[in-house]
N, C-alpha and C positions, 0 to 999 in steps of 0.2 A: 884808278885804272881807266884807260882810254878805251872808249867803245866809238866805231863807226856808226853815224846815221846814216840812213836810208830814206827814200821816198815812196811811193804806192809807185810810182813809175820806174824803178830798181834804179836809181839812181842814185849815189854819194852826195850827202849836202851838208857832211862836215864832224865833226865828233862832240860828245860830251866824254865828261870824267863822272863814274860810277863810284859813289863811296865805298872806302875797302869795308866800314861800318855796319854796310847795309848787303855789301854784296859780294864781298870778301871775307866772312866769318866760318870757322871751321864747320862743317860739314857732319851731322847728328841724325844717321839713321833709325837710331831710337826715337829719338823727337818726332822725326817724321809719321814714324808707323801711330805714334799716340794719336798724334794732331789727324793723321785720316781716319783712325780708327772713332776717335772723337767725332768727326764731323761726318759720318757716313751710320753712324749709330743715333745721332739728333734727324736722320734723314728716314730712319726707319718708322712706319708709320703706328707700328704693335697692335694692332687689331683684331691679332691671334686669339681664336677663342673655340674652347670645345665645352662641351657639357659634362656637368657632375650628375649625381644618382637624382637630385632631388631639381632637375629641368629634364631628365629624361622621360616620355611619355610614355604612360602604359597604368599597368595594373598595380597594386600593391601589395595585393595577395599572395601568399607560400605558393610559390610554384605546386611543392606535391607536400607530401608530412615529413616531419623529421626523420623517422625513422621506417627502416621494415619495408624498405623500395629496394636496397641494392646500392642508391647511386651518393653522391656527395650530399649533402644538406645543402637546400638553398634556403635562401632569405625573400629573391626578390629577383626578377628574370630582367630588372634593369641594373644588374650589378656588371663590373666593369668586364667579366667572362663570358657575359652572354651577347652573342651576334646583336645590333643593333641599343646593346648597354652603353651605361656611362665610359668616360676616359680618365682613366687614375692621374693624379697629377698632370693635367692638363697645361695647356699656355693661356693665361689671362687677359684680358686688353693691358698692356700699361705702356709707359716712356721708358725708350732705349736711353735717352740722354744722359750725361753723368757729367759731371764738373772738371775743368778743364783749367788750372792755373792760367791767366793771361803772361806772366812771363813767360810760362812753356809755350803757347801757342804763339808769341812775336819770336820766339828765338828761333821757332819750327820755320818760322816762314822766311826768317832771314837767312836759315840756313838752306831751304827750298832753293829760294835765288839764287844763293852761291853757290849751290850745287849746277844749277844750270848757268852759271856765270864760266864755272868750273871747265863745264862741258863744251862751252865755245857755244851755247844752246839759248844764245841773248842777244836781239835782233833789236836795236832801236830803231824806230819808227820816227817821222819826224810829225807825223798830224796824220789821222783816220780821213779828214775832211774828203768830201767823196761828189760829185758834182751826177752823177748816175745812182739810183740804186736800186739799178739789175743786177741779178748775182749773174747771168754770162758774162755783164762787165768786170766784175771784180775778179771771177773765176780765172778769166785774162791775165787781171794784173798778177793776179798769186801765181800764175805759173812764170809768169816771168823771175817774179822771186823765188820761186821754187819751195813755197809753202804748202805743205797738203795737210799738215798737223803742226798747230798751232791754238796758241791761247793767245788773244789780242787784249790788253789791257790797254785804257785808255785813263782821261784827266775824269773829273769829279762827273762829267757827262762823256755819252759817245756819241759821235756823231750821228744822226739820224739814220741816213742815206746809207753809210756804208754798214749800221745795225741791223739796216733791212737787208740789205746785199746779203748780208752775211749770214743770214737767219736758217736757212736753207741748206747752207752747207756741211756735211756730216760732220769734218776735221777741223771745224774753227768755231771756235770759242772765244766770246766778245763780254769784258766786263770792262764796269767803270773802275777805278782804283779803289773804293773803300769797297770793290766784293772781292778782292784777290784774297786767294785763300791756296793753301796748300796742295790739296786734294787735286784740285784745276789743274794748276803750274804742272804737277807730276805726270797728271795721263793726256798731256801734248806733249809731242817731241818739242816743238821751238816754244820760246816763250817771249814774243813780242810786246814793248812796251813804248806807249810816246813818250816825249818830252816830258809834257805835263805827266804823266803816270811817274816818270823815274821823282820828278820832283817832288810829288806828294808822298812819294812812300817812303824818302828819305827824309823826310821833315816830320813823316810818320813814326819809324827803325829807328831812330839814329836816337 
């Protein structure tokens, strides 16, 4: 499929063909929700931690006697009933992560693309390269283009200059090609890719 280039100056400088392969494949809302759910659950950091009976501080002695008070038996005024007691089944430290098949997670992301291939939501880039990197420069040129949410993907490096531009800015998002990942593509509207990025990820997909 033909896709129009563009320049950082809004200008046309010509087209590539997009593999139907990589960016033409049906479209798997299922896959998708795995593949975020997978990668946002490896991001969690589980540090969650409460206390059992035996890290609760305090005394260890019979509150009062067994019997002949009136009130319930107790054991121990750090049991999980008493103000300032333990927490019954608590949340522990551990890892969210859980194992992710690699064909499910390339087919996720081939299907990401096509979904935003789908959407008319794929902006070729012809090169990041950036000769300023103030972001009121760049802030410029993206209104020209009329980007305000955007993931910029670039070749195996991104350009310095327009990394730093861009760092600042809340709605754009700048990766090299081997970080493109699912989750990203999805919570920007546009999904901007160079030259070099289409090429790698098709040498990558296909």
């Amino acid at each position: 499929m033909k896709c129009k280039v563009v320049s950082l100056e809004a200008k046309d400088v010509g087209e590539i063909d997009l593999a139907d392969e990589v960016f033409g494949v049906a479209i798997r809302p299922d896959l998708l929700q795995r593949v975020v759910t997978w990668q946002l659950a490896k991001r969690r950091s589980g540090t969650h931690k409460t206390k059992d009976v035996s890290e609760i501080s305090g005394t260890g002695k019979k509150p009062w006697r067994q019997k002949g008070t009136g009130r319930a038996r107790q054991g121990s005024l750090r049991s999980t009933q008493f103000r300032g007691g333990a927490v019954a089944f608590g949340p522990l430290p551990r890892s969210h992560a859980f194992n992710l098949p690699k064909k499910v997670r390339k087919l996720a992301l081939k299907a990401a693309l096509s979904a935003k291939q789908a959407e008319g939501k794929i902006v070729v880039l012809d090169s990041t390269k950036s000769k300023s990197n103030k972001t009121r420069d760049l802030v410029a040129r993206l209104g020209k283009l009329g980007w305000s949410s955007a993931l910029v993907i670039d070749g195996a490096e991104v350009d310095v200059n327009f990394r730093r531009a861009a760092q600042n800015l809340p709605g754009i998002d700048v990766l090299p090609q081997q970080g493109t990942n699912v989750y990203d593509i999805l919570r920007r509207d546009l999904l901007v890719l160079t030259k070099d990025a289409i090429q790698h990820l098709e040498a990558r997909l296909r």
